[in-house]
LUMVEX-572160 format. One record per residue (C-alpha): residue in three letters; x, y, z. Coordinates in steps of 0.001 Angstrom, whole numbers, plus 500000, padded with zeros to 6 digits. Layout:
! LUMVEX-572160
<rec "ALA" <X Y Z>>
...
END
This chain:
! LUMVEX-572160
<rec "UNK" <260524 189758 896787>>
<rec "UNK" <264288 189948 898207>>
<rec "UNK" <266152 187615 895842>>
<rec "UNK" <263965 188798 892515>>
<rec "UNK" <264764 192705 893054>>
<rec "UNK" <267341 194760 891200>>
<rec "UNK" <270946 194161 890333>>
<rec "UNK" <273573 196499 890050>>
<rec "UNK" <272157 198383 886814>>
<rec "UNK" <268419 198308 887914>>
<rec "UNK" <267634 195423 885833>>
<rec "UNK" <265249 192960 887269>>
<rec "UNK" <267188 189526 888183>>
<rec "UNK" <264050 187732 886761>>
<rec "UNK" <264683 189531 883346>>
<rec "UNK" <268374 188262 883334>>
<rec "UNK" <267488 184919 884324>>
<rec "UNK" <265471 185007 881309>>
<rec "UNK" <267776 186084 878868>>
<rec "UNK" <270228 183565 879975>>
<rec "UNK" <267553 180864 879901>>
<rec "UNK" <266112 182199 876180>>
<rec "UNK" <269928 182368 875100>>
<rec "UNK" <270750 178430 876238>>
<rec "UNK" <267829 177861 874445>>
<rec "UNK" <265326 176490 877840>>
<rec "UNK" <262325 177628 876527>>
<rec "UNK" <260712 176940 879828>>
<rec "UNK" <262803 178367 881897>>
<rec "UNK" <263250 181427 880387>>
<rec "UNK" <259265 181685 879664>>
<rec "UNK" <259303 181509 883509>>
<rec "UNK" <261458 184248 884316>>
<rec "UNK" <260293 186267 882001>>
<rec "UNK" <256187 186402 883448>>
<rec "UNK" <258090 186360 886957>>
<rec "UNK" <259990 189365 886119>>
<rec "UNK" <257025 190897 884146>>
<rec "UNK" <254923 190461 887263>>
<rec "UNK" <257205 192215 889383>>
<rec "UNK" <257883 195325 886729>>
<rec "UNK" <254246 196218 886956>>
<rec "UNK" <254152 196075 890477>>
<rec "UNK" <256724 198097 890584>>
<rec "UNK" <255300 200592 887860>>
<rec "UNK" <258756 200097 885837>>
<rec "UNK" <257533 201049 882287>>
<rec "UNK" <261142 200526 881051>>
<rec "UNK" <261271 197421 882448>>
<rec "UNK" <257833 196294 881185>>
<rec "UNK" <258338 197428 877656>>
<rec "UNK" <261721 195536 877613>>
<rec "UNK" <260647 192379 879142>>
<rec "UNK" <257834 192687 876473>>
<rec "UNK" <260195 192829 873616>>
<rec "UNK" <263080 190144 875246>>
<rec "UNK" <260177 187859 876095>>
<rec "UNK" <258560 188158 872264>>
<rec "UNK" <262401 187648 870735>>
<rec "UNK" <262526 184438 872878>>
<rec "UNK" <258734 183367 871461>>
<rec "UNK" <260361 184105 867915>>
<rec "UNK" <263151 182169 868349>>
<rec "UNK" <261101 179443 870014>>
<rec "UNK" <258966 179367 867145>>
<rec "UNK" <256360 177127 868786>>
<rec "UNK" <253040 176827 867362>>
<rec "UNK" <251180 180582 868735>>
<rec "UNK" <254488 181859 869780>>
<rec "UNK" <254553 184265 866498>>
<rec "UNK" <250742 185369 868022>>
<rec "UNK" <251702 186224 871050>>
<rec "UNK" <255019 188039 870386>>
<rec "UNK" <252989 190291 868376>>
<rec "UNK" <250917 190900 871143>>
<rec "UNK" <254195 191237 873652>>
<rec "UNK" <255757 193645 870859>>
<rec "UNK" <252931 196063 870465>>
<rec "UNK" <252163 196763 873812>>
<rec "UNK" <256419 197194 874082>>
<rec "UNK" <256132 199202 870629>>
<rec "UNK" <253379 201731 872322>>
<rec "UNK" <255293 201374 875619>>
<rec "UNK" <258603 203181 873897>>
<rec "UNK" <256815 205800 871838>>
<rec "UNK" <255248 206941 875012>>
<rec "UNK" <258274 207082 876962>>
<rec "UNK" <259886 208568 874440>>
<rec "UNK" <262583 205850 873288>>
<rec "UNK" <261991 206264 869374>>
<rec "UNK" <265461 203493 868339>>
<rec "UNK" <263036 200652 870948>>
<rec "UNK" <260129 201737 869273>>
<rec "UNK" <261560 200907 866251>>
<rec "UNK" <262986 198375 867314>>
<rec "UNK" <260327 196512 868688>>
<rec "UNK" <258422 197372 865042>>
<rec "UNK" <260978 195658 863083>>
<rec "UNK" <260512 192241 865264>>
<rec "UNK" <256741 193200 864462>>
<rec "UNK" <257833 192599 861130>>
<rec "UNK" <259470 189521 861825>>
<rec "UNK" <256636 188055 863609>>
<rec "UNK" <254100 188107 860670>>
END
């Protein structure tokens, strides 16, 4: 676990692999990071992190637009969606519903 913990503002290093990755568009790669990173959020118990990584990874599946990728966002963003309403983050939640949106 040592190189794929925390940086300096308790984001996973996974999840900022993967939004590099998503951003130079290496679908792969960032696809990669982002089930690494998941992985390691829910071992950790980070529910901000998981509900995050759900919505960054589902933006990336949007943008990808491969064939399923709208399916499975919409799975990623309503687990994230349900994620922020019960931590209490009501501008994610509707963030995450708006990208909902998008995905149908």
């Amino acid at each position: 676990m040592g190189h794929e913990w925390m940086a300096f503002d308790g984001r996973l290093i996974q999840t900022r692999a993967g939004i590099a990755a998503a951003a130079a568009r290496r679908w792969e790669q960032a696809e990669r990071h982002y089930h690494a990173a998941l992985q390691l959020a829910e071992a950790l118990s980070s529910r901000i992190e998981q509900a995050d990584l759900r919505r960054l990874y589902a933006r990336m599946l949007l943008d990808r637009d491969q064939p399923g990728d709208r399916e499975r966002a919409q799975s990623l963003l309503s687990k994230a969606t349900d994620a922020y309403r019960n931590i209490g983050m009501p501008r994610y939640e509707a963030l995450s519903s708006t990208l909902i949106a998008e995905a149908q």
